[in-house]
C-alpha positions in Angstrom: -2.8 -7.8 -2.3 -6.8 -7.4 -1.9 -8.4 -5.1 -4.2 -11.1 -3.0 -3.8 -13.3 -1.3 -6.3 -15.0 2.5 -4.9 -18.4 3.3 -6.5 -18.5 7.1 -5.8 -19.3 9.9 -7.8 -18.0 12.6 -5.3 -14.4 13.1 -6.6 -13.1 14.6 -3.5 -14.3 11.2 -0.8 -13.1 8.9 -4.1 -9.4 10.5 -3.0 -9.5 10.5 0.5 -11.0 6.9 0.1 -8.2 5.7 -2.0 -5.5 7.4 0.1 -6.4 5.7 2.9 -7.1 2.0 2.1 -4.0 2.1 -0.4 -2.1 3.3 2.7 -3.9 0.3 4.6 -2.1 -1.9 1.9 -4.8 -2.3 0.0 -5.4 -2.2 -4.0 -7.9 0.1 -5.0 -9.7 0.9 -8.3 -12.1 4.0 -8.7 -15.1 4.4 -10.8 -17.4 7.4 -10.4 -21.0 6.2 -11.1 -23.1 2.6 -11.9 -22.8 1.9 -15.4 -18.6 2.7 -14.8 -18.7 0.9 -11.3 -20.3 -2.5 -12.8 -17.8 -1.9 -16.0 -14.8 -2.1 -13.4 -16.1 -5.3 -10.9 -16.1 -7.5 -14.8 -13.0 -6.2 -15.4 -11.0 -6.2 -12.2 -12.5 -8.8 -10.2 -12.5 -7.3 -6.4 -12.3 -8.5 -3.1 -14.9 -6.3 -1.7 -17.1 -2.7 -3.2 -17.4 0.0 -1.2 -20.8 1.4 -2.8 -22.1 4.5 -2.8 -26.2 4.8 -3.2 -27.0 8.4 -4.7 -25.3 8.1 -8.3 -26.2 9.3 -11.7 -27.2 6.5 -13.9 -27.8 3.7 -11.8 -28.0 4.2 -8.4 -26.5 2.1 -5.5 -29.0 -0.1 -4.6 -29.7 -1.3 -8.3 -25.6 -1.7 -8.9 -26.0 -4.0 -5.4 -29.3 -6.4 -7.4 -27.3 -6.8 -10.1 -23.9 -7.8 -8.5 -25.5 -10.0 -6.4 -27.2 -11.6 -9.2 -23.7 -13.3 -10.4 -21.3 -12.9 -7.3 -21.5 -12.8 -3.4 -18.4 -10.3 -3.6 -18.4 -8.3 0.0 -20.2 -5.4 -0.4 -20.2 -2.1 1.6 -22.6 0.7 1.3 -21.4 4.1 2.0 -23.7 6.7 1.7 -25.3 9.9 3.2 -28.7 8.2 3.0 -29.4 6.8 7.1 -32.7 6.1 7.3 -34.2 2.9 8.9 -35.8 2.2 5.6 -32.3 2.7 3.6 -30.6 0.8 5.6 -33.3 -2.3 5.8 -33.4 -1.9 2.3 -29.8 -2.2 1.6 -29.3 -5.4 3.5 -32.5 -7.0 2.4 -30.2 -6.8 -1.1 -27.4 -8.5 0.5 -25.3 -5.7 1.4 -22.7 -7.2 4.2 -22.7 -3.7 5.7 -24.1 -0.2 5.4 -22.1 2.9 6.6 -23.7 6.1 6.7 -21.7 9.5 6.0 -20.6 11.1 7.5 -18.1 8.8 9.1 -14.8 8.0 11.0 -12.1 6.6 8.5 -10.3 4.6 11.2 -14.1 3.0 12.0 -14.3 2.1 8.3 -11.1 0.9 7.6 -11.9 -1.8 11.0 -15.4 -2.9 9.1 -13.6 -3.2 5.6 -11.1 -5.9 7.5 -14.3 -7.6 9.3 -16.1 -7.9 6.1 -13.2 -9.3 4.7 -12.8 -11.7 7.4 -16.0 -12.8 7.5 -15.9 -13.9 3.9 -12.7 -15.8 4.4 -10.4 -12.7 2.4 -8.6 -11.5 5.7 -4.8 -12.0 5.7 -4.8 -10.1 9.4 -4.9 -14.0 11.5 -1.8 -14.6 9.2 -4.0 -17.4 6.8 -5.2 -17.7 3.4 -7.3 -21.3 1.8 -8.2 -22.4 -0.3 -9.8 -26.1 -0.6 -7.3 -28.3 1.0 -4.4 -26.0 0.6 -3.8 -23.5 3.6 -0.8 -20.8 3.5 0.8 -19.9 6.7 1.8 -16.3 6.1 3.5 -15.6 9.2 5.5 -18.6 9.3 6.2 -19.3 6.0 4.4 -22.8 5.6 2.2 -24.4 3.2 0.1 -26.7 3.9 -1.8 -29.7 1.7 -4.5 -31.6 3.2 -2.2 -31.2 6.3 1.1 -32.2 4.5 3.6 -29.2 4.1 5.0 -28.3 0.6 8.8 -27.1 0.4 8.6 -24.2 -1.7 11.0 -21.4 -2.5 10.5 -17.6 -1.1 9.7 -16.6 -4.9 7.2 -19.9 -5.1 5.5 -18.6 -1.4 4.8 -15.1 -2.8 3.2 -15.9 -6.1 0.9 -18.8 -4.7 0.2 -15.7 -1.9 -0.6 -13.6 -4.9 -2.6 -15.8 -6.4 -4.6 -17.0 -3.1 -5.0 -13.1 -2.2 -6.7 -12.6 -5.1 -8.6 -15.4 -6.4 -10.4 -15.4 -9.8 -8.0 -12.4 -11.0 -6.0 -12.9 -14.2 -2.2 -12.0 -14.1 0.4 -11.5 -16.7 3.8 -12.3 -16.7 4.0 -8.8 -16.0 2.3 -8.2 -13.0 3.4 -10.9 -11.6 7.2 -9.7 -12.1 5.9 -6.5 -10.2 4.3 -8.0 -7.7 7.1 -10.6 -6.3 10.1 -9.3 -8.2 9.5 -5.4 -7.8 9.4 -3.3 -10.5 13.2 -3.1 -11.2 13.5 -6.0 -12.3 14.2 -7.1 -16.0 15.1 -10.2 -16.3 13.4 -12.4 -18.7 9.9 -12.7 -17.9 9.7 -16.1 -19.0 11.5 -16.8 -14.7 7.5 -17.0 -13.8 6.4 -19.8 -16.2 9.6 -22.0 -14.3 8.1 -21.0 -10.8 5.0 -22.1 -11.7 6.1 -25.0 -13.2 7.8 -25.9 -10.1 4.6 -25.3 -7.7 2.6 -27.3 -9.5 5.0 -29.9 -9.5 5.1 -29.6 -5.9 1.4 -29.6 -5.5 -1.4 -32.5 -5.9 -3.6 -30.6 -7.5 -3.4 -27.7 -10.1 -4.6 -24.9 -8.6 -2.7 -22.7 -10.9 -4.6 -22.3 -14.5 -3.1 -21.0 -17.6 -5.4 -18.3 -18.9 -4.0 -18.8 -23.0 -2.8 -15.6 -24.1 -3.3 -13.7 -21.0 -1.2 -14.9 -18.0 -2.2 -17.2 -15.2 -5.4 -17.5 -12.0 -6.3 -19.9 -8.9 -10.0 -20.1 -9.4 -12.4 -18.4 -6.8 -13.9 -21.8 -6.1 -11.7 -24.9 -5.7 -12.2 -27.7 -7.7 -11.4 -30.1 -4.9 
């Protein structure tokens, strides 16, 4: 599942926001001005930001410098201010797109999903890569360097998971939730054999072993 992390300080948009990309299948994390909204991308690692500009503490434009000064993360900004200037300004910081309010949530939602797209994140043509390895969502398949793996339904869903969100640490535990469902509770220890198994099944490693923590597929393949 993609995440998303909303820099917004109006409490009321930070709802509808959430309501609407969660219900757009989306992950979503909140945080209601700079200093919290840079606090949450180190922490949660997202797909894409939708940034606001007029915060308290650090303002929009300054929390879009300093991301882009360690990541090239999609990043959105949302925001009442439309001038010609703003909006110059914004993309001249690398901003992949600038939305001004007040606006159409159906419009939004179908610029979230091109962003996305554009930086290789969409799952809507039914693909996910990464390096040599390619996922076939729709029909099941995975690909390396052409040749197809024969995994399990449980093996297809984590390496999905992991692919979906690259660079993101998960435990044990949120990886139970995310393939299993949360009623399961059986031993937790049925991920560390899956994963076992893919990487036995795979060439390369893709799958590290963050020590202590759980497990990741890098952001940037090694191959």
């Amino acid at each position: 599942m993609l995440q998303i992390l909303v820099i917004e300080d109006d409490k009321d948009i930070q709802e509808v926001l959430k309501n609407y990309l969660t219900a757009e299948g989306y992950s979503v994390s909140l945080a209601g001005d700079g200093v919290e909204g840079i606090a949450a991308f180190h922490i949660g690692n997202p797909d894409l930001v939708l940034l606001d500009i007029m915060m308290p503490k650090i303002d929009g434009f300054a929390v879009c410098e300093l991301l882009r000064r360690e990541s090239d993360v999609p990043i959105i900004m949302v925001t009442a201010r439309d001038s010609m200037e703003d909006q110059v300004r914004g993309l001249k910081l690398l901003a992949d797109d600038y939305i001004s309010k007040p606006f159409d949530m159906p419009v939004l939602m179908c610029r979230i999903a091109a962003v996305l797209r554009r930086a290789g994140k969409g799952q809507a043509a039914g693909r996910l890569r990464h390096g040599i390895l390619e996922m076939d969502l729709e029909g099941y398949h995975v690909y390396e360097e052409g040749r197809e793996i024969e995994v399990t339904q449980k093996e297809f869903e984590l390496l999905r998971t992991f692919l979906a969100n690259k660079g993101r640490v998960f435990t044990r535990q949120q990886l139970l939730d995310e393939v299993w469902g949360m009623d399961y509770f059986g031993d937790e220890r049925i991920v560390d054999t899956h994963i076992k198994n893919l990487r036995k099944k795979m060439d390369s490693d893709y799958i590290q072993t963050v020590r202590g923590v759980g497990y990741r597929v890098e952001k940037k393949c090694q191959k």
